[in-house]
C-alpha positions in Angstrom: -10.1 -15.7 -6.5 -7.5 -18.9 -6.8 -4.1 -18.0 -6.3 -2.4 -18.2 -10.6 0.2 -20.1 -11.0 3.9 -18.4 -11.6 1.7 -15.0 -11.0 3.7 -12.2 -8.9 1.8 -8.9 -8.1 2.8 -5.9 -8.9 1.8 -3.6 -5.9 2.7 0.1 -5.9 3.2 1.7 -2.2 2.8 5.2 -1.3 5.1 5.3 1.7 5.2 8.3 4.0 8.7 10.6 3.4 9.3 10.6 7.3 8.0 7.2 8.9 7.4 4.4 6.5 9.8 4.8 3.8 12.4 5.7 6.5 11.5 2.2 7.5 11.7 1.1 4.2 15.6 2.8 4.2 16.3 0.9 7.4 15.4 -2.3 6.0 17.4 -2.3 3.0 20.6 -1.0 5.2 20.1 -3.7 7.7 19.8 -6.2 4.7 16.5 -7.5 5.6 14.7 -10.0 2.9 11.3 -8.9 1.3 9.5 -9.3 -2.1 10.7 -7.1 -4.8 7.0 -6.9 -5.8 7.0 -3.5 -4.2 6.7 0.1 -6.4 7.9 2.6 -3.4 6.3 6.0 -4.0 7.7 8.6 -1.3 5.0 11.3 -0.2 5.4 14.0 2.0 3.0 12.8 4.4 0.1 9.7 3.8 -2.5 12.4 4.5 -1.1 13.8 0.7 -2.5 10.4 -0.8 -5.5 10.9 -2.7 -8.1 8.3 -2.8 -7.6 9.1 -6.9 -3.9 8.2 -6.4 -4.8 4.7 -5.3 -7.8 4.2 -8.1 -5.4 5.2 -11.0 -2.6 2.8 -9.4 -5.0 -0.1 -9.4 -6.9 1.0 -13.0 -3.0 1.4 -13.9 -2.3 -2.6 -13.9 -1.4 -2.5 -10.1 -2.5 -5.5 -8.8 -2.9 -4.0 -4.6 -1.7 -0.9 -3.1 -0.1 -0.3 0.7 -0.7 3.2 1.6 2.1 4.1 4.5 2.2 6.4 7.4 3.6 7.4 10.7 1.7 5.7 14.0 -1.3 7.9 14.7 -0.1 10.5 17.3 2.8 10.9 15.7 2.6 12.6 12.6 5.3 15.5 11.3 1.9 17.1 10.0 0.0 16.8 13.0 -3.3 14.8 12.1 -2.3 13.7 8.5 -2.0 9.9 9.2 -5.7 10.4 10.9 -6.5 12.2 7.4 -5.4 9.0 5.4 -7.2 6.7 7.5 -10.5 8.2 6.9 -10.0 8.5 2.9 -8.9 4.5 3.1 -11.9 3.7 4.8 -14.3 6.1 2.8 -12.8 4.9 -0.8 -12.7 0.8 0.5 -16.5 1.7 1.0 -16.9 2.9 -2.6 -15.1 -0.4 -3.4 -17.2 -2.3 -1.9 -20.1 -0.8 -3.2 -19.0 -1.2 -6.6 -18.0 -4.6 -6.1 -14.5 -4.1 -6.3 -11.9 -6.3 -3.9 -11.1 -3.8 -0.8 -8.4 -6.4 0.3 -6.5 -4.7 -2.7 -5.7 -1.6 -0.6 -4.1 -1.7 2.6 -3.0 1.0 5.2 0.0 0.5 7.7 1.3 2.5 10.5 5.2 2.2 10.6 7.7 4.2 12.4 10.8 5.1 10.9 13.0 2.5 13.7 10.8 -0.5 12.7 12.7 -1.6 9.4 12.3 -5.6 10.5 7.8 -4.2 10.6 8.2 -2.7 7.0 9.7 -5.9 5.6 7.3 -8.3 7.3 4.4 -6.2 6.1 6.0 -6.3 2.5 5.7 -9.5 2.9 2.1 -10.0 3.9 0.9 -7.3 1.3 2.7 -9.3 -1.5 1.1 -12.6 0.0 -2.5 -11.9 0.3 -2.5 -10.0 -2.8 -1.0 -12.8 -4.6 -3.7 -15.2 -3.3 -6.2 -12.9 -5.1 -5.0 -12.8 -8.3 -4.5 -10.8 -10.8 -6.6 -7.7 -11.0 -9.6 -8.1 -12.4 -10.1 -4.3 -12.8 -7.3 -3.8 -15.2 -9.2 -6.0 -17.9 -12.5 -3.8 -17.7 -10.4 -0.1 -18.2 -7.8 1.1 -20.3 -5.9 4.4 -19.2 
């Protein structure tokens, strides 16, 4: 889908309590630039996100969703990063399948020392999301 003119995403990110929105902290003390097209939800863990979370986001008017989590290995729930990355892959399969745009919903690993990652990634989310468009999903449901 053509990038819209004057259109800026609204993405919503479900950010891991220990790792990623530690990150997120870091970059904001550190004064590190990123879109403001970000909607920071802080889990417990990224293994709490339900694939459900992520469809009602994006049937919600979200137009993507970053789901993010501590590196793989080092989870403060043991295998809870490992449990998110299989429901990402399982429910980007169901998207696909229903012809819905996978490239909606991304999945990052970032530690809680890597504030300078956690901006550069808000950047990239907020880029490639923005070349796709609005969503097309929020036209077809109503919640």
């Amino acid at each position: 889908m053509a990038e819209e003119k004057g259109f800026e995403p609204v993405i919503v990110g479900f950010f891991c309590n220990w790792c990623t929105a530690t990150a997120a902290d870091l970059a904001g003390t550190l004064r590190m630039q990123y879109p403001p097209n970000i909607r920071p939800i802080r889990a417990m863990c990224s293994g709490s996100v339900d694939p459900v979370y992520v469809l009602r986001a994006l049937l919600g008017g979200a137009d993507g969703v970053i789901v993010g989590g501590c590196p793989p290995g080092d989870c403060h729930y043991v295998s809870g990063n490992f449990k998110a990355r299989r429901r990402m892959a399982i429910l980007k399969t169901i998207m696909t399948t229903l012809g819905l745009e996978e490239e909606r919903v991304w999945i990052r690993w970032i530690s809680a020392a890597e504030g300078a990652k956690f901006a550069r990634t808000m950047r990239e989310v907020t880029e490639s999301v923005k070349k796709l468009g609005p969503n097309p999903m929020t036209k077809d449901w109503s919640i």
